[in-house]
Each structure stands twice: as structure tokens, then as C-alpha cells.
C-alpha positions in Angstrom: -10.0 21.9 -11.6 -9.0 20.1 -15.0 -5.5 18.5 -15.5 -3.4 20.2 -18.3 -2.6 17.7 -20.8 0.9 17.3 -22.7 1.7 18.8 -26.4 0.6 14.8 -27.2 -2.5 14.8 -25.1 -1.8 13.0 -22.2 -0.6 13.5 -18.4 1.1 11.0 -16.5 -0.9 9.3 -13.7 1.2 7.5 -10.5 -0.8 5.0 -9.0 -0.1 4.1 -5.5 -2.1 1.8 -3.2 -4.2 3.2 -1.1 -3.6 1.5 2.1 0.4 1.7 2.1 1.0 4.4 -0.3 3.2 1.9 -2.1 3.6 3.4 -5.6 2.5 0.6 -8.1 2.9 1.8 -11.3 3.2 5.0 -14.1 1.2 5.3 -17.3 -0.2 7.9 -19.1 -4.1 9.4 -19.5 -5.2 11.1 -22.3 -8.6 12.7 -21.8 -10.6 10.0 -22.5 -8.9 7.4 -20.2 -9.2 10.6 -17.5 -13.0 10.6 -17.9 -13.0 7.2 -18.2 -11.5 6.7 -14.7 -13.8 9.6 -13.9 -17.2 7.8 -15.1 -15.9 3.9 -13.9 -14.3 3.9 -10.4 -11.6 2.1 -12.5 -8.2 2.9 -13.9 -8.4 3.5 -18.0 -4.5 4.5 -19.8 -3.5 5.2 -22.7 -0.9 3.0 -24.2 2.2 4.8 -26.2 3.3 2.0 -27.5 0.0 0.5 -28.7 -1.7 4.2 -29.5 -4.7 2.9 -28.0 -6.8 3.2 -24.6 -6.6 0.4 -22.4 -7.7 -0.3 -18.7 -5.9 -1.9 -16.3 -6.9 -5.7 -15.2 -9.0 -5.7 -18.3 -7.5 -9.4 -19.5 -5.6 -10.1 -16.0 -8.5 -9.5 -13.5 -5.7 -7.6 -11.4 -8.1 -4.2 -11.3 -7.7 -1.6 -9.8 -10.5 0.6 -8.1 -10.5 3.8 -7.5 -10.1 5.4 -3.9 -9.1 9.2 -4.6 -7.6 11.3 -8.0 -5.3 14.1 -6.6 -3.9 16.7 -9.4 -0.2 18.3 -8.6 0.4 21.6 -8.3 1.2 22.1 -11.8 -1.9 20.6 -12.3 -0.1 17.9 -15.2 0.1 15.0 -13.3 -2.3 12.6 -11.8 -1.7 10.5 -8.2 -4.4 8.0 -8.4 -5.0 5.7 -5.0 -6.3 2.2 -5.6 -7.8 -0.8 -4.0 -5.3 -3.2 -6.3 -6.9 -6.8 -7.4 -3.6 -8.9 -7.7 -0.5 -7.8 -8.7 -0.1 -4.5 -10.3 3.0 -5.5 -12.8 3.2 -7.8 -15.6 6.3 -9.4 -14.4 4.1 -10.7 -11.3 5.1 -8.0 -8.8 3.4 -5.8 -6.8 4.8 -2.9 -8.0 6.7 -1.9 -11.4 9.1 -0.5 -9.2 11.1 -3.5 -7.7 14.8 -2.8 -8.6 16.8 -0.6 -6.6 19.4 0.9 -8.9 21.2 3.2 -6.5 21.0 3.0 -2.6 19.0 0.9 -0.8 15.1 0.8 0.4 15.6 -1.2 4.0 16.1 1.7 6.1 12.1 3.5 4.7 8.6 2.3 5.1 8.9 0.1 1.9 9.2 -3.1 4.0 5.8 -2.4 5.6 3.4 -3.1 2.5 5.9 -6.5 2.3 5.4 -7.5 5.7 1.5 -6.9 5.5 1.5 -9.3 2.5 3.5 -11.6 4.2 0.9 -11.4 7.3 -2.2 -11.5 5.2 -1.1 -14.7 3.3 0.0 -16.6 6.5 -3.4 -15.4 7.9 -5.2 -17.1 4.9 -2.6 -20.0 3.9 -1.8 -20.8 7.3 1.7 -22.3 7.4 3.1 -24.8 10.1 5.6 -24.0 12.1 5.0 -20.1 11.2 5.3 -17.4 14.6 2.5 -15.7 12.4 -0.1 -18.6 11.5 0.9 -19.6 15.3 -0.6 -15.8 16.5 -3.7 -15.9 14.1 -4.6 -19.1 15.4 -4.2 -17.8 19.4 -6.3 -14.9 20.2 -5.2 -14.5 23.3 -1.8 -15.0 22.7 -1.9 -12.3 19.3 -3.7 -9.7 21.5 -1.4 -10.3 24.8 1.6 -9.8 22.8 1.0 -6.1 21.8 0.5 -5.1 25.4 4.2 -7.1 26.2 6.0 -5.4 23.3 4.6 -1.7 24.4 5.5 -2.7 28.1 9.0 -3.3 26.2 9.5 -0.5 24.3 8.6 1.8 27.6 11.9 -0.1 29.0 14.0 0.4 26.0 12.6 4.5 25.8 13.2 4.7 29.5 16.4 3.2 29.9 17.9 5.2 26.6 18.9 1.7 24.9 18.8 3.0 21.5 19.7 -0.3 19.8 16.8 -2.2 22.0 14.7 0.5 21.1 14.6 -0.3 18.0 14.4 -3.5 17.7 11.3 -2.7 20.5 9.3 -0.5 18.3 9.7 -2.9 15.4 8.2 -5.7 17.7 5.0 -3.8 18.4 4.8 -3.0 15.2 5.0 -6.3 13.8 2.3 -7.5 16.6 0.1 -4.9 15.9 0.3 -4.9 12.5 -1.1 -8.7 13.2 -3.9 -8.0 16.1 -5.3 -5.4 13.5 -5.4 -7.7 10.7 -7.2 -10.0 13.5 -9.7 -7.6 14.3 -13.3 -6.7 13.0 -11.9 -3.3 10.8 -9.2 -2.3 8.4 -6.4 0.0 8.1 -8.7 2.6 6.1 -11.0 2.6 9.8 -7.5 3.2 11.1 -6.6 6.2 8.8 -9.9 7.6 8.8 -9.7 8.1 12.7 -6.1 9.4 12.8 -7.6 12.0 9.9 -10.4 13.0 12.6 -7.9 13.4 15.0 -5.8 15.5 13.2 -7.9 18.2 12.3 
């Protein structure tokens, strides 16, 4: 299946990373940035501004590899998942999207790619004083810790305490989040089990 380019030749291509499915950016692909990607592994766009083809990281180093190219259903727009090399924006950011201009993000899943950022970096810059670099340095204590927090959130489920229930589940998240980060494998072992599982 080919993507159906624009009156102007191009299509625009959502990048999102692959582990989080935090969108990181929007550009556009003519065809030759298309096969580019196709032919690299790496993100090629076309620049409106600068009517010229350009790939991402190029002068920066902040790459981004290729995991998966999805088409829509209209078959006009690309959702590319990356493994992202540094930042993805030019202002320093993760992610060109960073200002909420209506509503707000705290109540969806956009705090998890920000809390396993935060993780990582205490796990590599360990930080004194830090619950986190504290966990990393204790195995015992990091993998103990996810057994107490599911024993907890048992209590919370059982006992219909919604507000402790909450606060619970995000516990064992959290401690999870950091015994898997301590562990031999990565979130894309993770995913590729649940997608076993789900078949």
C-alpha cells in the first residue's frame, strides 16, 4: 500500500516514540523523504519553509530510528514510531508538543514518559538524598517494594477505598516502573509479551 501524497506532494508524518507512544513531533514527507525513511531506518522530511529535504538529528545527533511506519485509513498520513537520540524539539524538549492551551494533561498517561525520564536519569546520575537513586542502589529493597505496594493495592481494592486506591495503584506503578528499569530487559520485551498474549 502507497501513501497518497497532497496537491503539493507531501503527506504529514506524526512521530511518536516507540516505547510511550508519546507524540514527538509533525512534519511533512514528500516522496523522496518517504523512501528515504524507507531505504535508511531513519527519519528524512521535507522542510516547507526551507523547500528542501532534510533528516532529522542530521546537525543535532538527536536521530531518530525507525521502529514501525503505519499509514491511516485514508492512507495520507504517516505515524512513524522511533527509538529518539536526545530531544526531539529544537527548543530542548522532548516533544514539540509541550504547551497545553485548553484543559489539562495530568489526569492521561502523559506523565508516564515524564516519570520514566525522571527514573532513567536518577538511575544514571544518581542523586543524594533521592527515594529513586536510594532504590537503584538497593536491590532488595527496589524488588521488595513492588510485592508491598501490590499487597497494598489488594487492601485498597478490597476494602473499596477509592481515594487509597489510587494513590495504591500509582505506588506500584512507580516501583515497578523502577524494578523493570533494574532488570536485564526493556519495555519493548514487555510489549512484545503482552502482544503474544493478546492474540
Amino acid at each position: 500500500m502507497n501513501p497518497k501524497f497532497d496537491a503539493n506532494g507531501l503527506l504529514p508524518v506524526i512521530v511518536q516514540d516507540h516505547e510511550t507512544n508519546e507524540v514527538l513531533m509533525l512534519a511533512y514527507a514528500n516522496e523522496e523523504a518517504y523512501r528515504k525513511m524507507l531505504k535508511t531506518g531513519y527519519t528524512h522530511f521535507y522542510s516547507r519553509s526551507r523547500q528542501q529535504q532534510w533528516m532529522k538529528g542530521e546537525t543535532s545527533g538527536h536521530v531518530q530510528e525507525i521502529v514501525s511506519i503505519q499509514l491511516d485509513c485514508d492512507q495520507d498520513t504517516l505515524l512513524v514510531r522511533v527509538k529518539q537520540t536526545g530531544v526531539a524539539c529544537h527548543l530542548d524538549r522532548m516533544s514539540c508538543f509541550d504547551e497545553v492551551v485548553y484543559g489539562d494533561v495530568e489526569g492521561t498517561m502523559a506523565v508516564l514518559p515524564e516519570l520514566l525520564r525522571v527514573v532513567r536519569d536518577r538511575k544514571t546520575n544518581p542523586v543524594e538524598g533521592s527515594y529513586t537513586s536510594k532504590l537503584f542502589a538497593d536491590e532488595d529493597k527496589r524488588l521488595k517494594k513492588v510485592v508491598e505496594e501490590a499487597a497494598e493495592v489488594l487492601l485498597a481494592a478490597k476494602n473499596h477505598q477509592k481515594k487509597e486506591q489510587s494513590w495504591e495503584v500509582a505506588d506500584l506503578i512507580y516501583h515497578l516502573m523502577v524494578a523493570v528499569e533494574g532488570m536485564e530487559i526493556g519495555w519493548e520485551d514487555v510489549y512484545r509479551k503482552l502482544a503474544e498474549r493478546r492474540k
